[in-house]
N, C-alpha and C positions, 0 to 999 in steps of 0.2 A: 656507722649509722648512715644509713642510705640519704639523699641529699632530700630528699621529698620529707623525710620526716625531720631533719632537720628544718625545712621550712616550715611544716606545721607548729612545733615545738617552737618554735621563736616567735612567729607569730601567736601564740596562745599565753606564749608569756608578754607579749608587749601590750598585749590586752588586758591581763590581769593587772598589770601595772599603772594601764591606763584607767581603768574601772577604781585601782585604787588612789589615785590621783584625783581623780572627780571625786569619790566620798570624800576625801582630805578637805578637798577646795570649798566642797557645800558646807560642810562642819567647821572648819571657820568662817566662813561669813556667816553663816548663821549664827554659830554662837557669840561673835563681833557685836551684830543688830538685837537679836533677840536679848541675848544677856546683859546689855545693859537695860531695853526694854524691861525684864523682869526685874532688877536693880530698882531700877526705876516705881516701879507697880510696889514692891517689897517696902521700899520706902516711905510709899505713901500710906501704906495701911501700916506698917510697924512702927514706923517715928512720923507721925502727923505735926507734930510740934516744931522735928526739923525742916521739915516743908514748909512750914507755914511765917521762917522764920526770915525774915528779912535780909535779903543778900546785899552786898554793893553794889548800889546804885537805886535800890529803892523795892528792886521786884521781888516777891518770893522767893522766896529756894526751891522750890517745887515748879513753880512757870520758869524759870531758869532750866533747869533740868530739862524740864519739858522740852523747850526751845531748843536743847544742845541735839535731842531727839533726831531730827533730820540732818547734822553734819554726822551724828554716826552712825545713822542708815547710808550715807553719801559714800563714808570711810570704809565701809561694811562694803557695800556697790565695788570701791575703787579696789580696795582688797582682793573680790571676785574677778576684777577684770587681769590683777594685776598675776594670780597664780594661776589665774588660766594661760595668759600669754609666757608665763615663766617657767608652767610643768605641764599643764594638759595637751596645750597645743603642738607642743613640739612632739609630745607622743603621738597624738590624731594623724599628727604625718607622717610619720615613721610607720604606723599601723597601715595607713593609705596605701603608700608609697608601697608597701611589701604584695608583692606578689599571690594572687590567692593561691591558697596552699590546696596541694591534690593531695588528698586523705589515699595513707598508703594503701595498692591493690591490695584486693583479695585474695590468698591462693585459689588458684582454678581446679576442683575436683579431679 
């Protein structure tokens, strides 16, 4: 294999890789935040009783809940930063760093 299509070929695979690394990383933080969000929401309309039932320390179960709401958007956030810098990034530069690829000639009539 002529060396230009090796380059193309690698580069299209460190792409797809990369592309599949970013769905990876949005679909866990997302489902991190959002799922307990709907945890959450689930809760409140299917066990009203356990929401409304008094926690340690005096609050609700439900305003507890509530409240835990922003440390696992926080964990969600820290998660996003954390599998960017551990998978995406290091692909973004490998992808950079490569050479743009010259699509192999044409033959000439």
């Amino acid at each position: 294999m002529p060396e230009r299509a090796q380059q193309w070929t690698g580069r299209h695979r460190d792409l797809r890789r990369l592309r599949r690394a970013c769905r990876w990383q949005r679909r866990v933080a997302t489902f991190a935040a959002l799922g307990y969000f709907a945890v959450f929401l689930t809760l409140t309309v299917e066990a009203p009783s356990v929401m409304t039932r008094l926690a340690p320390g005096g609050l609700p179960t439900g305003l507890c809940l509530a409240l835990v709401q922003l440390p696992v958007t926080w964990l969600a956030v820290l998660l996003y930063e954390y599998t960017a810098r551990r998978y995406v990034d290091p692909l973004a530069r490998r992808v950079h760093r490569r050479p743009d690829p010259v699509p192999p000639e044409e033959p000439r009539p």
